[in-house]
C-alpha positions in Angstrom: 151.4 108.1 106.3 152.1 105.9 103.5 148.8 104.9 101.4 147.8 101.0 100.6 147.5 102.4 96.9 150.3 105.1 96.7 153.1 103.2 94.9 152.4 105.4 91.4 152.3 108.4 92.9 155.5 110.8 93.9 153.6 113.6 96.1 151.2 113.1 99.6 147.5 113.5 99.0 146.9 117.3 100.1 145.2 116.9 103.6 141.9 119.1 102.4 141.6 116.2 99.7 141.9 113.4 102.1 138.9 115.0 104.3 136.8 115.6 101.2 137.3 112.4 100.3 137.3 109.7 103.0 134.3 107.8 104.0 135.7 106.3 107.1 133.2 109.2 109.1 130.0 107.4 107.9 131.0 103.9 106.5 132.5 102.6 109.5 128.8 102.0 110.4 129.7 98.7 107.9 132.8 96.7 109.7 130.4 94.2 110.3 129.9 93.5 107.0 133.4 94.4 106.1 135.6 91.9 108.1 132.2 89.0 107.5 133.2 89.2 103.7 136.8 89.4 104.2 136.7 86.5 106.4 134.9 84.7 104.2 137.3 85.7 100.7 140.6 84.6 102.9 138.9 81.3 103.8 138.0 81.0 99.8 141.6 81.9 99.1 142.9 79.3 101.5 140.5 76.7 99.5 141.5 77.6 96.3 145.6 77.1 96.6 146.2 81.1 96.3 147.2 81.4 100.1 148.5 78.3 102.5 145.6 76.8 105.0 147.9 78.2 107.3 148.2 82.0 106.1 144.2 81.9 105.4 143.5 81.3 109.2 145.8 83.3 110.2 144.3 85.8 108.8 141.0 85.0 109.7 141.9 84.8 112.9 143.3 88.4 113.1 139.5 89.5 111.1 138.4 88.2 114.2 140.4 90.1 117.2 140.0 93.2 115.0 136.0 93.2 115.0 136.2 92.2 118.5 138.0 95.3 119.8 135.9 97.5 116.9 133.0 96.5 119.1 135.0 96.7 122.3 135.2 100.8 121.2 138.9 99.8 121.4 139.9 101.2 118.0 139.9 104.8 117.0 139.4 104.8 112.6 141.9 107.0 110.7 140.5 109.2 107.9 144.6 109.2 105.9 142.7 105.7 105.2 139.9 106.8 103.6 137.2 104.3 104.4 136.3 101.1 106.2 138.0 99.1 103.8 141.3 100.1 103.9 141.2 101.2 107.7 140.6 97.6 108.0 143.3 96.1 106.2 146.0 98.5 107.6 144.4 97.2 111.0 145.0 93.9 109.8 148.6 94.2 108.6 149.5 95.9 111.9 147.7 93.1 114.1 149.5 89.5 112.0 152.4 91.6 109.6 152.9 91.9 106.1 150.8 88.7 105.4 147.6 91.1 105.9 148.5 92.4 102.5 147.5 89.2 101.2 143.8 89.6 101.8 143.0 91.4 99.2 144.2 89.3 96.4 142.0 89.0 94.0 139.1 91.3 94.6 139.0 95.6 94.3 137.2 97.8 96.7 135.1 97.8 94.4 133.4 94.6 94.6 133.9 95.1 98.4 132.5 98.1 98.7 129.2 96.3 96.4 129.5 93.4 98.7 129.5 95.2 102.5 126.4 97.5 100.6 124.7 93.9 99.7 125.0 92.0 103.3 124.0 95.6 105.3 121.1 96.0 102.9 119.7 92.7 103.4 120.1 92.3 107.0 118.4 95.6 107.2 115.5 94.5 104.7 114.6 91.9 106.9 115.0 93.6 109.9 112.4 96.3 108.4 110.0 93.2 107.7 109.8 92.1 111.0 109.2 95.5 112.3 106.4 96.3 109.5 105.1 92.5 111.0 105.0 93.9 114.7 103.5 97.0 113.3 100.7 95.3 111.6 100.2 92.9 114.7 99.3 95.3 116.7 97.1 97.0 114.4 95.2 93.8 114.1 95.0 93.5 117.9 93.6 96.9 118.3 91.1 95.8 115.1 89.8 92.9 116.8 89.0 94.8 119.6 87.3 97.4 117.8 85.2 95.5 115.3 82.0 96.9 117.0 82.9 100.8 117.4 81.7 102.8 114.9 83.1 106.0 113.7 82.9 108.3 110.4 84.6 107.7 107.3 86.3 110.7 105.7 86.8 111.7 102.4 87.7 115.2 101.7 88.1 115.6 105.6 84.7 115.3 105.4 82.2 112.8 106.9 81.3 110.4 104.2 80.0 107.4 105.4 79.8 105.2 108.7 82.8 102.4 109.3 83.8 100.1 111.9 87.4 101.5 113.5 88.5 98.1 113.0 87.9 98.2 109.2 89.7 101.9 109.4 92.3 100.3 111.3 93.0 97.3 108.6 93.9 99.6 106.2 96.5 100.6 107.3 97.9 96.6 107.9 96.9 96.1 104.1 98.9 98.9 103.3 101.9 98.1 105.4 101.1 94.2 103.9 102.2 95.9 100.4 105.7 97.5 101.9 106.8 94.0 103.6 106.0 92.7 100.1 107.9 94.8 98.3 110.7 94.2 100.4 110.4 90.7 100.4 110.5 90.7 96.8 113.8 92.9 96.5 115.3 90.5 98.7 115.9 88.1 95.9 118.2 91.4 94.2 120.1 92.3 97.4 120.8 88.5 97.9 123.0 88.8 94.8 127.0 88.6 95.4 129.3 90.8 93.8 132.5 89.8 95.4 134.4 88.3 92.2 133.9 91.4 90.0 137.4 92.9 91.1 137.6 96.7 90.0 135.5 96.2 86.6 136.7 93.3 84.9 137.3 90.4 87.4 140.4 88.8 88.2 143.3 86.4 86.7 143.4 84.6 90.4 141.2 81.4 90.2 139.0 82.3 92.6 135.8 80.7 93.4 132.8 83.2 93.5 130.2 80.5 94.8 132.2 79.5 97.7 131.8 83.0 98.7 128.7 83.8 98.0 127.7 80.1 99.7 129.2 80.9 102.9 127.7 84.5 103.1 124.1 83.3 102.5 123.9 84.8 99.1 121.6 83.3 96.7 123.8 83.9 93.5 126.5 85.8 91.9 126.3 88.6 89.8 126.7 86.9 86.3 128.5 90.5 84.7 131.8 91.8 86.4 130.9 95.5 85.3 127.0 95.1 86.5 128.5 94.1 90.1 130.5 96.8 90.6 128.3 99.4 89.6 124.6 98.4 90.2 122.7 100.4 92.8 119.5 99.2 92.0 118.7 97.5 94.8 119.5 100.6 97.1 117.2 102.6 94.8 114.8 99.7 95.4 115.4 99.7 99.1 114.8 103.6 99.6 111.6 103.2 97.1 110.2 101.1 99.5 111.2 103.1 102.6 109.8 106.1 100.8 106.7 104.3 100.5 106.8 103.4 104.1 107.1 106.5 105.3 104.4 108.0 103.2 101.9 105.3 105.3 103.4 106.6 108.2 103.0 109.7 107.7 99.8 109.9 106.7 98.4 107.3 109.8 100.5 110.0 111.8 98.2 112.5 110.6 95.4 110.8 111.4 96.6 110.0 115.1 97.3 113.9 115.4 93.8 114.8 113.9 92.0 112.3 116.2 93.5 113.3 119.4 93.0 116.7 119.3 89.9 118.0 121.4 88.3 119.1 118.3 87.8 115.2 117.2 88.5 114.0 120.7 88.8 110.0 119.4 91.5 108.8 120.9 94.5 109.8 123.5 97.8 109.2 123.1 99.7 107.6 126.3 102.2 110.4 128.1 104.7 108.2 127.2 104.8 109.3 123.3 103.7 112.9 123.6 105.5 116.3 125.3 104.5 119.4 126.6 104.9 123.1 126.4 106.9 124.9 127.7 105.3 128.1 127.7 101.4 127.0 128.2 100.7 123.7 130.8 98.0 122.7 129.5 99.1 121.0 126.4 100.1 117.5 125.8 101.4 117.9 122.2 101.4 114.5 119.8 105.3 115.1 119.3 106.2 111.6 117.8 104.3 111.4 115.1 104.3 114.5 114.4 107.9 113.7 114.0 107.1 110.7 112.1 105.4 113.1 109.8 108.1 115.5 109.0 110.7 112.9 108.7 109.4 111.5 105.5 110.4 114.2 104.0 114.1 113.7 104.7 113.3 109.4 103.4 112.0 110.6 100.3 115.1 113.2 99.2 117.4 110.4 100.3 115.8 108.1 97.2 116.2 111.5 94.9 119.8 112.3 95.9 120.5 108.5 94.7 118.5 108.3 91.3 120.2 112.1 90.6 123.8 110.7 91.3 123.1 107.7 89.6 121.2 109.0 86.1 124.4 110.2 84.0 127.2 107.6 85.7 128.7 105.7 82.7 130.1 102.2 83.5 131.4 100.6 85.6 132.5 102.1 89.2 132.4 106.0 89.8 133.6 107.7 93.2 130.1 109.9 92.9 128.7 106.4 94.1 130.1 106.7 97.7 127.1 109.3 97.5 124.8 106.0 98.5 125.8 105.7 101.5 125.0 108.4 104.1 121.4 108.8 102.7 120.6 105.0 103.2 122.7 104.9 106.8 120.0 107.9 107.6 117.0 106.3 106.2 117.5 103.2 107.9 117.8 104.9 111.3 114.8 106.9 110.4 112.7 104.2 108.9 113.4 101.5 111.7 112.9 104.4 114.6 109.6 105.7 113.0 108.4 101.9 113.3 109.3 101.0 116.8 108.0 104.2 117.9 104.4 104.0 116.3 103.8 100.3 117.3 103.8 100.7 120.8 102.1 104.2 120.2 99.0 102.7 118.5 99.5 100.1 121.5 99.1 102.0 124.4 96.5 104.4 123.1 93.0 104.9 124.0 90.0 104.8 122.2 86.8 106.9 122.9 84.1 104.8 121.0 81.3 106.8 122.8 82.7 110.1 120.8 83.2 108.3 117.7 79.7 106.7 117.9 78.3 110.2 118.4 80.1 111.5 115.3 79.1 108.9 113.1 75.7 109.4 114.1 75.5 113.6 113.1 76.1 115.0 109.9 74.8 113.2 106.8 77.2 109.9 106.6 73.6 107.8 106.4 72.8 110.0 102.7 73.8 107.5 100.6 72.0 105.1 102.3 68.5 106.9 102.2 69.5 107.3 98.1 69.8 103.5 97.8 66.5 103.0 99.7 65.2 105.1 97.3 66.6 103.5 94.5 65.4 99.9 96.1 61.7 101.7 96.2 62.9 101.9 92.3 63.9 105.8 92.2 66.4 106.3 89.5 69.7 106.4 91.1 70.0 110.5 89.7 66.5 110.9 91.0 67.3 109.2 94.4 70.2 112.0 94.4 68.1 114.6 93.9 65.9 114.0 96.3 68.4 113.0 99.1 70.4 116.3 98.6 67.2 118.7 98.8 66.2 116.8 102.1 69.8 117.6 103.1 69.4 121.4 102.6 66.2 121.5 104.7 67.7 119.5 107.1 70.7 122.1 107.1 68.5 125.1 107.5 66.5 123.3 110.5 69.3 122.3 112.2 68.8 118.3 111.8 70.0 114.8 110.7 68.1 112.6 108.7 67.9 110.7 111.7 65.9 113.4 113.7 63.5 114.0 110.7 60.0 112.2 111.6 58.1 109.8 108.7 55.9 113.1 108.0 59.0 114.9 107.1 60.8 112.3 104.4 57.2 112.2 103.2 57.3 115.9 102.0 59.9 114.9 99.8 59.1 111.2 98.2 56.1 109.4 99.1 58.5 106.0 99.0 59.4 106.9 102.5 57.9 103.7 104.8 58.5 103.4 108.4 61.6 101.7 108.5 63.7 104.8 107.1 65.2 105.4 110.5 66.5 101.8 110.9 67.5 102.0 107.3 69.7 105.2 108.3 70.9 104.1 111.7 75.3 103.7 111.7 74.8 100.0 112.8 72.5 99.3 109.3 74.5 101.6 107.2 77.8 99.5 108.2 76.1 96.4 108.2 74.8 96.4 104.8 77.7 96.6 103.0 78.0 92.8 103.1 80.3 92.0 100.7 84.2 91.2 100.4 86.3 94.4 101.6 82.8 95.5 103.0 81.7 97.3 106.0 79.9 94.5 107.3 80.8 92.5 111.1 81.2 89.1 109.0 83.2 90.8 106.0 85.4 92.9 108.5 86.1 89.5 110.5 87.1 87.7 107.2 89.4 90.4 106.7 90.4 90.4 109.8 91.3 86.5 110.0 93.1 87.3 107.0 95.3 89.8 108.3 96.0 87.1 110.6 97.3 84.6 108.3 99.4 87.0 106.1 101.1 88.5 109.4 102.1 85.2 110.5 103.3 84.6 107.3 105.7 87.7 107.2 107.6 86.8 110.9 107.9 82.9 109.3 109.7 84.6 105.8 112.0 87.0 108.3 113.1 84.2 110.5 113.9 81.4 107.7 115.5 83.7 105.5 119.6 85.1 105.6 120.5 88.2 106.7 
């Protein structure tokens, strides 16, 4: 089969060089894209005297049965034409004749190829933000309903100190607050337009690149023809930021695994996101995010595979850089079914408040708070320590808490011991008295919590005024 390219050359590609080189297997995922930006550079072509008003619709209007029957399943893509691109225009020719060979005056696959990465990346940017927003929503939700349950703190993996589950629980919204951020703020780099660049230097058709990038909802054009073709930054940005994503995931995936096992006993995930075993019927295993989990792994060597193929590539366009696409087709997937898995996860999930109460309540999580008490008695702070950590040890060879040691007791160790040290050390006043902003505290945790509110609604109003 004759190639769109193969006037200068006297022999057939070899058929092993054809397969090891087409991307039609994987970047088909992009016809979308691909027949929105050739639509949109035959309309500019049309506008621009360089095709007739008549052959510009015409060919738009053949775009347009084309991406119909693609999503009908109609159309079977060849790999003799490589990639999206050309299977596309060898579509288009066969659909309206030899004026389909018109549409690509004036532009390269290269600038297409930077132009389909552009729109897929920002639709999928915001799609990402609104998921992180749903994600965060219902963290917020279970938050609010949990400002009053009291579990330990961890550091370690060991108890620390007393917190309210719904302060535990905002922690996680602040740091998925940071990844919608990030992405928002790339958005302004993805929303660039390369379409113009041609294959490095631009073209000698006067073209207009704002019409374009006007019609496609981009923000601007790139403003060098060599930096359009060849930037990748904003994928590297894009997996960055999934990376980062995933690494919150992960890690409130490990948390959701510790806390439902009978060992901590917190919390019970709904049948609906675990599986069982198929050798021993008792278990009810925490499948999904322990899936969530391992799959970060696979997000984070997608972001290496593209900085390594991108860190000795001279300018401008290489073929290594077809290399971007099957790591960020497979981080999207992963990314966007890790989030709408763990939302209605953390949704459906039920909390055991009486067994977190109970653990906050052993161990030593109230220390600190007998050493400030101390310190408040005015016990230097290293004194206070001392003190606090040798009533620890007796307490640990007498099998106690603090809380179970009577007045006569603390008194054997500091005489500044009054009778409201067990008040003083009870999870309610340890969480309570850490009144200040980002605090422990029921009014700090509901300021937080009211601002949660605010900066969620925030991220669903940027994702729906936004293009994509």
């Amino acid at each position: 089969m004759k190639k769109l390219w193969g006037g200068r050359f006297t022999k057939k590609t070899d058929r092993l060089v054809e397969e090891f080189t087409a991307s039609i297997g994987f970047d088909h995922l992009l016809f979308e894209e691909d027949i929105r930006g050739s639509m949109a550079h035959a309309r500019m072509l049309g506008a621009c005297g360089i095709l007739t008003p008549e052959e510009s619709e015409k060919i738009i209007g053949g775009l347009a049965r084309i991406r119909d029957r693609v999503r009908a399943g109609e159309i079977v893509f060849s790999v003799e034409h490589e990639d999206i691109h050309m299977n596309i225009e060898k579509l288009l020719i066969e659909e309206i004749g030899p004026l389909g060979g018109k549409l690509h005056t004036g532009r390269s696959r290269n600038d297409q190829v930077a132009l389909d990465m552009h729109l897929y990346v920002r639709a999928r940017t915001v799609e990402i933000v609104e998921l992180l927003a749903r994600l965060q929503q219902v963290l917020v939700d279970q938050a609010e309903r949990h400002v009053d349950t009291l579990l330990p703190g961890y550091t370690h993996l060991q108890r620390a100190q007393p917190v309210r589950l719904a302060h535990h629980l905002l922690a996680y919204v602040s740091m998925f607050q940071r990844d919608a951020e990030r992405l928002m703020d790339s958005y302004k780099r993805v929303n660039t337009s390369p379409l113009g660049a041609g294959a490095i230097a631009g073209t000698t058709f006067p073209i207009d690149r704002r019409m374009v990038a006007e019609e496609l909802g981009f923000d601007r054009i790139y403003d060098n023809s060599m930096d359009a073709v060849s930037d990748r930054d904003f994928l590297v940005e894009f997996l960055a930021a999934a990376s980062l994503i995933m690494v919150h995931l992960s890690r409130l995936s490990e948390e959701l695994i510790l806390w439902s096992s009978e060992e901590f006993g917190y919390i019970e995930l709904d049948d609906a996101f675990c599986t069982g075993s198929s050798m021993m019927p008792q278990k009810k295993n925490p499948d999904v995010p322990e899936l969530i989990r391992g799959k970060a792994g696979r997000v984070f060597g997608h972001l290496m595979a593209l900085l390594t193929t991108l860190k000795a590539l001279p300018l401008a366009y290489n073929k290594d850089m077809q290399e971007d696409k099957e790591g960020l087709f497979d981080t999207v997937n992963t990314l966007t079914g890790s989030l709408r898995l763990m939302a209605p996860m953390l949704e459906s999930m039920k909390v055991n408040g009486e067994k977190m109460r109970k653990s906050a309540e052993a161990g030593f999580a109230n220390a600190t708070d007998f050493a400030d008490y101390l310190v408040k008695k005015g016990l230097p702070f290293r004194e206070a320590h001392e003190v606090v950590g040798r009533m620890v040890l007796y307490c640990l060879q007498n099998g106690k808490t603090l809380g179970q040691c009577s007045l006569e007791e603390f008194r054997r160790f500091t005489p500044l011991v009054e009778a409201d040290i067990h008040r003083v050390l009870s999870p309610e006043h340890v969480v309570e008295s850490r009144n200040i902003p980002g605090g422990t505290a029921r009014e700090a945790v509901l300021e937080t919590l009211a601002e949660k509110k605010r900066m969620v609604a925030e991220t669903f109003r940027w994702a729906s005024t936004v293009n994509r």
